[in-house]
N, C-alpha and C positions, 0 to 999 in steps of 0.2 A: 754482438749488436743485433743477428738476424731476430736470436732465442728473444731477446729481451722484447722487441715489437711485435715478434708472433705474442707469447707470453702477455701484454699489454691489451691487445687485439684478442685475445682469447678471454681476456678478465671482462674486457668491455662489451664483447657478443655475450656471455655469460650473465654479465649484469642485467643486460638488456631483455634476455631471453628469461630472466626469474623477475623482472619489474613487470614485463607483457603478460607472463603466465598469472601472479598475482592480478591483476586488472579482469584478465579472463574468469578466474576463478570466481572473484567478488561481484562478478557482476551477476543478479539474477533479472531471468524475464519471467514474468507473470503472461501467464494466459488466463483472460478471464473475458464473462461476456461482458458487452461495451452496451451502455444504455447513456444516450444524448441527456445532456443537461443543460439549460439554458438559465443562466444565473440572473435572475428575475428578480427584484425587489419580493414581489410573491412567493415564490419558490424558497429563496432565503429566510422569507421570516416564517412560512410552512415549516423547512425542517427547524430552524433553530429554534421553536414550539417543543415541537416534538421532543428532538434531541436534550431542552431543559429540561423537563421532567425525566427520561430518562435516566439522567445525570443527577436526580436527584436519586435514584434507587440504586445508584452504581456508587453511592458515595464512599464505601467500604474497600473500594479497591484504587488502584493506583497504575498511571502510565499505561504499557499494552494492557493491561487486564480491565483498567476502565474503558479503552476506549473499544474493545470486544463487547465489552458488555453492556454500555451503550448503543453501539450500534446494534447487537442481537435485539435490543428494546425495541430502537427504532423501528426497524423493521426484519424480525425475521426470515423471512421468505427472499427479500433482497440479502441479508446476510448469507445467508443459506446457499445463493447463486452464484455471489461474488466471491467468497472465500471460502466455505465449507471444505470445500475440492481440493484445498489446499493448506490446510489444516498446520505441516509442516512447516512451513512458509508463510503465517499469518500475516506477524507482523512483526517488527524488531524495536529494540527503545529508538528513537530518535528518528527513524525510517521515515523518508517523505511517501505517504501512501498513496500509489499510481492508480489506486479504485476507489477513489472517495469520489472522486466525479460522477461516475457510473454508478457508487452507490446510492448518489444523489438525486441522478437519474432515474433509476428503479426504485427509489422510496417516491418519488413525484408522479410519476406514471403511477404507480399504484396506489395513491390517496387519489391521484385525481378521478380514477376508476374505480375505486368504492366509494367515492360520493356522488357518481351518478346512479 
């Protein structure tokens, strides 16, 4: 009766400790730099300008590879900041991407600063 409960208790710490390792594993964090975004009626229809036409020269590609290559359109230099460095790790199919804010950020800043 002892065998069986240890035995039981040994399957359940075991379970537990290869569902927590899975979790740990899958999780990644991105370091990247943070640039403020302020979701403006303005700001929205500036990138989504931009981002059309981009989307028009990216029409040959599909999923992550579109939307790299739109955003390199968009704005290079913010590309370059935000993901370059990470190159491994870009982007995955379905992945909610935690730097679209920030790249939003850094493409606004920097149109607003080449048009003065």
């Amino acid at each position: 009766m002892f065998n069986v409960k240890l035995m039981s208790f040994n399957i359940s710490y075991l379970l537990i400790l290869i569902i927590y390792s899975g979790e740990v594993i899958a999780k990644v964090t991105y370091v990247f730099p943070e640039f403020p975004y302020k979701e403006t009626n303005k700001n929205e229809v500036i990138y989504r300008e931009v981002e059309g036409v981009c989307e028009r020269g990216c029409l040959d590609k599909n999923g992550v590879a579109k939307t790299i290559c739109v955003r390199q359109c968009v704005s290079p230099s913010c590309f370059r900041d935000l993901y370059q460095h990470d190159m491994v790790r870009l982007l995955e199919e379905g992945e909610v991407d935690v730097r679209l804010n920030s790249f939003k950020g850094c493409f606004v800043q920097r149109y607003n600063k080449f048009r003065t």
